[in-house]
C-alpha positions as CSV (number, residue, x, y, z in Angstrom):
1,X,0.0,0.0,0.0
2,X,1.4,3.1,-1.7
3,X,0.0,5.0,2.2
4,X,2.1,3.1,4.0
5,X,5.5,5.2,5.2
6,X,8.8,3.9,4.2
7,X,11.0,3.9,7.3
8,X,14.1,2.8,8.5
9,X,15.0,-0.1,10.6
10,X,17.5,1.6,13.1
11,X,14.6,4.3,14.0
12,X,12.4,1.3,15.5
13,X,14.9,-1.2,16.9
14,X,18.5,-1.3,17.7
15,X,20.6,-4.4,17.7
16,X,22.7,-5.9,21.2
17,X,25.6,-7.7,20.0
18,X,26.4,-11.1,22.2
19,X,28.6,-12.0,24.5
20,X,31.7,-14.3,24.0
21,X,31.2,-17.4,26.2
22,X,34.2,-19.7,26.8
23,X,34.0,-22.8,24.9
24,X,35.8,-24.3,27.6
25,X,32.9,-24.0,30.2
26,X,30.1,-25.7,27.3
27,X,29.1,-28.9,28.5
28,X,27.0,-31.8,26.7
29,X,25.4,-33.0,29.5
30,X,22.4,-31.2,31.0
31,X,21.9,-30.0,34.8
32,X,19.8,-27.7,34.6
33,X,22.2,-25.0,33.8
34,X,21.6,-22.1,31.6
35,X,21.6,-22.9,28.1
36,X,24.2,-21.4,25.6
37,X,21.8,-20.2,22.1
38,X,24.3,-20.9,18.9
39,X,23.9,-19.9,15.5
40,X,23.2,-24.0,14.8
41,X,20.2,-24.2,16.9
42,X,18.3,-22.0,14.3
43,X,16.2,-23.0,11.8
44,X,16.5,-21.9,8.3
45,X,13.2,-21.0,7.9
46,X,13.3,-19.4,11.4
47,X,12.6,-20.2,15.0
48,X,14.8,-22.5,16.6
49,X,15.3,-26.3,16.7
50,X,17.1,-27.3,19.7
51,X,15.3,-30.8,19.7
52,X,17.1,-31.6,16.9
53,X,20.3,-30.3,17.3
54,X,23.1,-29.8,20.0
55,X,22.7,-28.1,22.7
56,X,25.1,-27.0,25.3
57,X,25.1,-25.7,28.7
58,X,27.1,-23.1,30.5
59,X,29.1,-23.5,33.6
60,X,30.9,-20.4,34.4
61,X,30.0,-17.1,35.1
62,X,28.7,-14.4,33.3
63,X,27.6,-10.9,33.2
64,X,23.7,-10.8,33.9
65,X,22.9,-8.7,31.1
66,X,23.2,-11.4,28.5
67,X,20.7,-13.7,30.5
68,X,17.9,-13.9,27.9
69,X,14.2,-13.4,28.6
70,X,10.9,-15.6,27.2
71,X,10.3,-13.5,23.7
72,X,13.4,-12.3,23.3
73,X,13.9,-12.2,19.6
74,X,17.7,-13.2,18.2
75,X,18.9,-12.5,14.8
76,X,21.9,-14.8,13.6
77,X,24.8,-12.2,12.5
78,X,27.3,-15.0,10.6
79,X,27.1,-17.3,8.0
80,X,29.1,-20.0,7.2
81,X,28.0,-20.5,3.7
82,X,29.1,-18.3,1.0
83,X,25.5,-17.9,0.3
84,X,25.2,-16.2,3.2
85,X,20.9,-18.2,3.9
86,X,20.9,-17.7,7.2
87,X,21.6,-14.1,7.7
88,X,19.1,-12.2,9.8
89,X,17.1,-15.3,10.2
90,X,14.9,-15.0,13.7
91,X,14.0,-16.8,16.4
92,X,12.3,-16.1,19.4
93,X,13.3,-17.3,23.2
94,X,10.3,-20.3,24.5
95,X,8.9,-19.9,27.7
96,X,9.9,-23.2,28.9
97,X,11.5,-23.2,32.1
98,X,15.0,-23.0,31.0
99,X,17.4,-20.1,31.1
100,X,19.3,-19.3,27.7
101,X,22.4,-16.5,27.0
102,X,23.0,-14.9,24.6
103,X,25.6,-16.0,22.8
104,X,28.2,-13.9,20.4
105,X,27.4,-13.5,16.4
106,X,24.0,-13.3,17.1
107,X,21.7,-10.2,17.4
108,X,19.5,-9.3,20.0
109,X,16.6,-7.1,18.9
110,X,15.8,-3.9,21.4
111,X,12.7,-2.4,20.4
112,X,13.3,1.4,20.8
113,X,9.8,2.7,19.3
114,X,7.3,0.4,21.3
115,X,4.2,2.7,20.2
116,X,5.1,2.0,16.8
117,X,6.2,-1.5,16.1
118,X,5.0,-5.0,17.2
119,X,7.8,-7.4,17.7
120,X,5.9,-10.3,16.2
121,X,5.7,-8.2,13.0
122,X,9.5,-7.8,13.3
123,X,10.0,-11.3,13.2
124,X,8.0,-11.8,10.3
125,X,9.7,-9.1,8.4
126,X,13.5,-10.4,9.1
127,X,12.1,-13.6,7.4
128,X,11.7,-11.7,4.4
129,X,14.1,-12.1,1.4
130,X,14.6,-8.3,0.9
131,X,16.1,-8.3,4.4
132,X,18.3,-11.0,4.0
133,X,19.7,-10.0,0.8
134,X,20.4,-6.5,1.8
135,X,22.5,-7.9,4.6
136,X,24.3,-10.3,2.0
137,X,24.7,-7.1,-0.4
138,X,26.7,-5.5,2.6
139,X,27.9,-8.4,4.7
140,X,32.0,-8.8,4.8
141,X,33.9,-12.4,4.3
142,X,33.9,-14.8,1.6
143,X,33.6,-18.6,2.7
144,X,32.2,-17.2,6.2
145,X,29.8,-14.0,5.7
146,X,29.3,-11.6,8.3
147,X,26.8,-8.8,9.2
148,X,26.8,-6.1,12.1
149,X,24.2,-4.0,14.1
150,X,24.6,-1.1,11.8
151,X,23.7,-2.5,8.2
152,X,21.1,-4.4,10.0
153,X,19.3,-0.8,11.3
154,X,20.2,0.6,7.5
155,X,17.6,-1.8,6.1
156,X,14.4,0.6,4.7
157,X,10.6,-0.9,4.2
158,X,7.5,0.4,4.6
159,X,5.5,0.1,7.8
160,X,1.6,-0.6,8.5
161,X,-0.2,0.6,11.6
162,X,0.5,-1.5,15.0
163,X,-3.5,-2.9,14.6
164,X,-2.6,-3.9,11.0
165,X,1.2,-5.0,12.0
166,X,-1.0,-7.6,14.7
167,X,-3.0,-8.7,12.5
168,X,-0.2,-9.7,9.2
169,X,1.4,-11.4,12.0
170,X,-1.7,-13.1,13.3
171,X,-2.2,-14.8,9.7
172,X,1.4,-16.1,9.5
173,X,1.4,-17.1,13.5
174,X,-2.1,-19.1,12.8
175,X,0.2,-21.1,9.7
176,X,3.0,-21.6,12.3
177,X,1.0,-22.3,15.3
178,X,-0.6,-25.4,13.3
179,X,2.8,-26.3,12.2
180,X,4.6,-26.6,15.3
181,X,1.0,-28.3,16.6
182,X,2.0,-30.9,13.5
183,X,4.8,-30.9,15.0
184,X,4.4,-31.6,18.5
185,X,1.7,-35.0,17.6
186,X,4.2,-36.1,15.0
187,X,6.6,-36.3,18.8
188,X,3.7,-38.3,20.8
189,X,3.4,-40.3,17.2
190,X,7.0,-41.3,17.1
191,X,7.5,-42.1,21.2
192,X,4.2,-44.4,20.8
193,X,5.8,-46.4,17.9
194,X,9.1,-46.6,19.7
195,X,7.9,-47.9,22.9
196,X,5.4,-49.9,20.9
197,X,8.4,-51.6,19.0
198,X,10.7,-52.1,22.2
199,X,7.6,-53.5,23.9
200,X,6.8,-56.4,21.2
201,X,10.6,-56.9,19.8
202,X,12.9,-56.0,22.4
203,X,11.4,-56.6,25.8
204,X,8.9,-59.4,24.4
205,X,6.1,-58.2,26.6
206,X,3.2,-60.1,24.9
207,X,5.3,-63.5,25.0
208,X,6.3,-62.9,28.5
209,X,2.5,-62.2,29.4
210,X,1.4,-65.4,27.7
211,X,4.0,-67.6,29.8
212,X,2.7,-66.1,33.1
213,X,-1.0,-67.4,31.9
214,X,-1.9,-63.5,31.4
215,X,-3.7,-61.9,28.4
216,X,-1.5,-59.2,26.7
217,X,-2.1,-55.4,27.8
218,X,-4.3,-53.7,25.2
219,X,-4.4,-56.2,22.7
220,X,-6.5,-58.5,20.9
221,X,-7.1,-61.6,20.6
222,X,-5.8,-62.2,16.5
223,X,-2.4,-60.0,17.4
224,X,-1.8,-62.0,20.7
225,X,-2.0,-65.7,18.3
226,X,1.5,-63.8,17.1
227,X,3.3,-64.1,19.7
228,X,4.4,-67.6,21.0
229,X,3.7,-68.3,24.8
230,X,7.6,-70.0,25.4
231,X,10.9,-68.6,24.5
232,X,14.0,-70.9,23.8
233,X,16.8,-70.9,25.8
234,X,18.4,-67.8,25.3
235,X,15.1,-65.9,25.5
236,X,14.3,-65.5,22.1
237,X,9.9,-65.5,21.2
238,X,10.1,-69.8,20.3
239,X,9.9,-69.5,16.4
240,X,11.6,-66.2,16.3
241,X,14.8,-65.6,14.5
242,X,17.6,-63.8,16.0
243,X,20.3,-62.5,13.1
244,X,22.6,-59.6,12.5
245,X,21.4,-56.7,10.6
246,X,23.3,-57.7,7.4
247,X,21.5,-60.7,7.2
248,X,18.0,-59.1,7.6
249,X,18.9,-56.4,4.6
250,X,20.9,-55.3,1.4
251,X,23.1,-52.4,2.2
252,X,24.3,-49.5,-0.4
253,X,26.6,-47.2,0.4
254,X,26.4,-43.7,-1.6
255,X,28.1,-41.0,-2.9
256,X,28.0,-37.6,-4.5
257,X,27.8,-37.2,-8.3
258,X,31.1,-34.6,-9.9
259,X,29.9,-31.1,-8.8
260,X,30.9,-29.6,-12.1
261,X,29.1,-31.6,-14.3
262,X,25.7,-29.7,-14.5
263,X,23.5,-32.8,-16.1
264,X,23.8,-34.7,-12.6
265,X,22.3,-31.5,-10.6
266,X,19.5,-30.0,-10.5
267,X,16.4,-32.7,-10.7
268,X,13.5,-33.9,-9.1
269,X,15.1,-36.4,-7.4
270,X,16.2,-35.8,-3.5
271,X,20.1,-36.5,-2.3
272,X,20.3,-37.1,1.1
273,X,22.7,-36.2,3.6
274,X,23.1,-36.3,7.4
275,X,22.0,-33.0,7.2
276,X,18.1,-34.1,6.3
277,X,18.7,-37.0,8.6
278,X,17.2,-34.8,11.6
279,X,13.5,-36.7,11.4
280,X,12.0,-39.6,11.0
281,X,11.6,-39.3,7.6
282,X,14.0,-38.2,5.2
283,X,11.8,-36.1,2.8
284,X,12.8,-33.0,2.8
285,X,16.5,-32.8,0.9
286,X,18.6,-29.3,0.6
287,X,20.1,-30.7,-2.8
288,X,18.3,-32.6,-5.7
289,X,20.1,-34.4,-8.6
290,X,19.0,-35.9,-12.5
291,X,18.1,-39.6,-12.9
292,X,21.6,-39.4,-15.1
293,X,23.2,-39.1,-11.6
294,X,22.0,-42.5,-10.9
295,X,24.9,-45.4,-10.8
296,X,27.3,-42.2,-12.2
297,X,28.3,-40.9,-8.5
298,X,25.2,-41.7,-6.3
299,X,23.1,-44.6,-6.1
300,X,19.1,-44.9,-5.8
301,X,17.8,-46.0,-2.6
302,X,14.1,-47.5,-3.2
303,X,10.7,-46.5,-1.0
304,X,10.7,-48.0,2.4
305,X,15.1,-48.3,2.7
306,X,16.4,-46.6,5.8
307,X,19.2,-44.7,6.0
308,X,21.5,-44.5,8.4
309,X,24.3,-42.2,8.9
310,X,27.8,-43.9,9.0
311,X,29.8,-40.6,8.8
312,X,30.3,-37.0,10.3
313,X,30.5,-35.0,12.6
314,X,27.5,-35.5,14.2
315,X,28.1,-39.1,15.0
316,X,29.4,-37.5,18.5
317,X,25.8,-36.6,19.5
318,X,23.7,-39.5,17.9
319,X,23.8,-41.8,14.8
320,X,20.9,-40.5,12.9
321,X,17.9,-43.3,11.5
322,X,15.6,-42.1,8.7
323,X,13.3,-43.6,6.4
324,X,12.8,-42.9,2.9
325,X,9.3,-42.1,2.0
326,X,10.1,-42.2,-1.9
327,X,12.6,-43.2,-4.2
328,X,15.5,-41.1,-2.7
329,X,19.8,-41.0,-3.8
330,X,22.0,-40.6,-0.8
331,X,25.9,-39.5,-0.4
332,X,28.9,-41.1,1.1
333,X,28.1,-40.3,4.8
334,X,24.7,-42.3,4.3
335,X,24.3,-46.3,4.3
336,X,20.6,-47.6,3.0
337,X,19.1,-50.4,4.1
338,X,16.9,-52.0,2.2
339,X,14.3,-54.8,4.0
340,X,15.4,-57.9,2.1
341,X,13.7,-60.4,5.2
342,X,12.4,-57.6,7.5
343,X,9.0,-55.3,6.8
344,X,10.1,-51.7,6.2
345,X,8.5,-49.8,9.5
346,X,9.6,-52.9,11.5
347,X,13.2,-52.2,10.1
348,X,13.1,-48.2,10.7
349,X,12.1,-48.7,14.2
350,X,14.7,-51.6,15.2
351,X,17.6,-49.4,14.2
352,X,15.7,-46.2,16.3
353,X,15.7,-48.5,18.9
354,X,19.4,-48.8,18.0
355,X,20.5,-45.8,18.3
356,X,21.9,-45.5,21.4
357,X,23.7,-49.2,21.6
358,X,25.0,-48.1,18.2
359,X,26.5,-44.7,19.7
360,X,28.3,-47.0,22.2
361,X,30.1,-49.5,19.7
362,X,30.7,-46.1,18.0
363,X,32.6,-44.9,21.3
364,X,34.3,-47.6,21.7
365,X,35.4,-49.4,18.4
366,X,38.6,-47.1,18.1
367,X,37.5,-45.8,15.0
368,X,37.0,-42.2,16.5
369,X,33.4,-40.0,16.9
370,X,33.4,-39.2,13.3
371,X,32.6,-43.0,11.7
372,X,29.9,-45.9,12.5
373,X,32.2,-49.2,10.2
374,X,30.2,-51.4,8.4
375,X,30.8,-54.1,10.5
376,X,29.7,-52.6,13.6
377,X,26.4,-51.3,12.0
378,X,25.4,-54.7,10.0
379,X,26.5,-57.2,12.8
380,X,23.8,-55.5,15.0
381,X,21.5,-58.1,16.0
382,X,17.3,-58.0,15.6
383,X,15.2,-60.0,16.4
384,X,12.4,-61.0,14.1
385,X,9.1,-63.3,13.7
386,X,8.3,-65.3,10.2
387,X,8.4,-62.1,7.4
388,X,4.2,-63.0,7.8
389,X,3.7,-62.4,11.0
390,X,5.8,-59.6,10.7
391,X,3.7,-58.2,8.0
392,X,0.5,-58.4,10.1
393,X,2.4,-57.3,13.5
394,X,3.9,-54.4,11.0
395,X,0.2,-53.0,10.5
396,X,0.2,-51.2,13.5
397,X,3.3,-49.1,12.9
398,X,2.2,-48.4,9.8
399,X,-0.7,-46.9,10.7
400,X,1.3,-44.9,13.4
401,X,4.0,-43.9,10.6
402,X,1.4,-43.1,7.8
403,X,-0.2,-40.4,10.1
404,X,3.2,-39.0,10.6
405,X,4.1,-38.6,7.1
406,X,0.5,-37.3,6.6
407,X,0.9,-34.3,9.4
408,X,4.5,-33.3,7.7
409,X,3.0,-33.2,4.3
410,X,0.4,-30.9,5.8
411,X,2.8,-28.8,7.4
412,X,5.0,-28.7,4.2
413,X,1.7,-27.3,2.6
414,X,1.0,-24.6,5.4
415,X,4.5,-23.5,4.9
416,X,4.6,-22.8,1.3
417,X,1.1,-21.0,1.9
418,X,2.9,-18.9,4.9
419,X,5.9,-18.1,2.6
420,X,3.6,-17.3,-0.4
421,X,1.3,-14.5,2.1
422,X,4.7,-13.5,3.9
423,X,5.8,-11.3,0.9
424,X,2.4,-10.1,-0.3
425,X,1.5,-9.4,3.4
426,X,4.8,-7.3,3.9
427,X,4.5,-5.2,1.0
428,X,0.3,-4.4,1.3
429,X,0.2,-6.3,-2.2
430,X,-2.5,-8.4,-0.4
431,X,-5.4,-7.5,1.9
432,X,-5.0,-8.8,4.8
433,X,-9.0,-10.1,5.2
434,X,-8.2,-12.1,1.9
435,X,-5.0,-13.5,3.8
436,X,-7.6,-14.1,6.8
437,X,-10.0,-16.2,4.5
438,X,-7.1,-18.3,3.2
439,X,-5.9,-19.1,6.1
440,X,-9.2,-20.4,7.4
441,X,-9.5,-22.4,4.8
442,X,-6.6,-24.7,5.7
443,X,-6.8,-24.5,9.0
């Protein structure tokens, strides 16, 4: 809207630099100390994501100033891509009972004209790509970009009234509320299926309640014929199979397709890294390759393979499990399994399970953090049923799994519609009682 006034950042909001904790007081393990916020706990797409990424907590002192309060809005100040994505991306401090600081290279925003600017507009507007590419324009550094306070304040737009800044952020709060409502079910989803699994295949539960002349929590009577009422002499389900992973699946190993050559890049087909390894499902790549790229520098890992990663950096903090929801190429830091004698969700959720047993051998196998060996990873033993039973046990999970993959398509849908009205919203291009309909119509 040509009425709205063109103003400039710095005259609204000012920008509080960070302070430099020592990296020698971080610790992994959690006591309830305050929390360190780093640049790799933000999301691109903003907000944070510390349950899916490191986070570290600080055992020295500090000055009270940088103690961080609930709403609190940070803006990352450094990139370490050339590309420089994740400059002036937001995120906003949860009330949840921890304390966080403010760590350096980020900004913290300090809202100088109260009467005139609602902070939940702000952080809608630092989303934009005008503001991030007016940082880039200016930021300094070439592998690793950086920004500062000053071309941050610089940045110009044009500024509704507080009633209609509330309500442009009420639209795109109403998309993200749902999505992080996706998010949260897609959690209690997950932690069913997992204890579900350890219940029936780890723990033997069912086959432990048939011995003792008991009926089988919370099932019926067709699933309970499943299990066997005696277990051999080693406590495996009588009839059950105990083998290592290698013999319950084919395993690939990946790789990455010549950078320069400009037919392998660029498809419809997803590569997969560690990096989009952070879920359950690994549907959501950064990078995306030609079918020419298959069996010329990557191979093709088929619906229903999991993925594990065998490589990296991250292998320090977890060894990451995914499942591929569609035909999906991987790289070298990636092994996929694919069921051979084992049902696909029944596969995924044994090597969740895994995880932490895996971390262990990782720890211990004198290979370093960095590297999960083959043989470690495919002489991990499962235990399994007849492949029809496990197709009729499998049932279950796949119900449980389905309705995750459901909920994140949803939410992938809700976010394109949010970054679609983020843009139009911003520049008064679109009404905001249109946006208002819209929304309603999703939600």
């Amino acid at each position: 809207m040509s009425s709205w006034p063109e103003v400039r950042l710095g005259d609204l909001v000012g920008f509080k630099h960070g302070w430099p904790f020592k990296s020698e007081l971080f610790f992994d393990d959690l006591t309830g100390r305050p929390i360190v916020v780093a640049v790799g706990n933000f999301r691109y797409t903003g907000g944070f994501r510390f349950k899916e990424t490191a986070i570290k907590e600080y055992r020295g002192e500090y000055p009270p100033e940088y103690e961080l309060r609930s709403g609190d809005i940070l803006l990352v100040m450094t990139c370490q891509t050339a590309g420089g994505e994740i400059l002036g991306i937001p995120a906003q401090i949860p009330d949840d009972g921890r304390t966080y600081l403010h760590n350096q290279r980020l900004g913290k925003v300090v809202v100088r004209a109260p009467e005139s600017v609602c902070p939940r507009f702000l952080y809608w507007l630092f989303l934009t790509r005008e503001f991030n590419g007016e940082l880039f324009a200016s930021a300094t550094g070439t592998k690793i970009v950086h920004t500062a306070p000053s071309r941050m304040e610089a940045f110009r737009f044009r500024l509704p009234s507080v009633t209609q800044q509330r309500s442009i952020a009420g639209v795109l709060d109403a998309l993200d509320d749902k999505i992080e409502l996706n998010r949260k079910m897609n959690e209690t989803l997950e932690a069913m299926a997992r204890a579900l699994f350890k219940s029936w295949f780890v723990d033997f539960d069912p086959v432990r309640a048939k011995m003792a002349g008991r009926t089988p929590f919370g099932m019926n009577a067709t699933t309970a014929s499943l299990f066997p009422a005696k277990q051999s002499p080693d406590r495996i389900p009588n009839g059950w199979i105990r083998r290592p992973l290698g013999e319950w699946v084919d395993a690939l190993s990946g790789g990455t397709p010549s950078k320069g050559d400009s037919s392998l890049w660029g498809g419809d087909v997803p590569w997969i890294s560690p990096k989009a390894m952070t879920e359950i499902f690994a549907d959501e790549a950064e990078s995306f390759v030609t079918p020419a790229a298959i069996g010329n520098g990557t191979r093709l890992a088929p619906s229903g393979a999991t993925l594990v990663m065998v490589r990296g950096m991250g292998l320090h903090e977890r060894v990451r499990v995914s499942q591929a929801r569609r035909e999906v190429t991987f790289n070298q830091d990636v092994k996929a399994l694919v069921p051979r004698h084992i049902a696909p969700s029944l596969l995924l959720l044994a090597l969740l399970d895994a995880q932490a047993e895996l971390l262990l051998k990782v720890e211990s196998s004198g290979h370093g953090t960095g590297k999960l060996p083959s043989e470690i990873l495919l002489a991990h033993p499962i235990t399994m049923p007849t492949l029809d039973a496990q197709h009729r046990l499998s049932a279950t999970f796949d119900t449980l799994l389905d309705r995750i993959a459901l909920a994140r398509q949803e939410s992938r849908t809700l976010a394109e519609m949010r970054d679609l009205l983020l843009p139009k919203l911003l520049s008064g291009e679109l009404r905001i009682r249109g946006a208002e309909k819209a929304v309603e119509a999703v939600l």
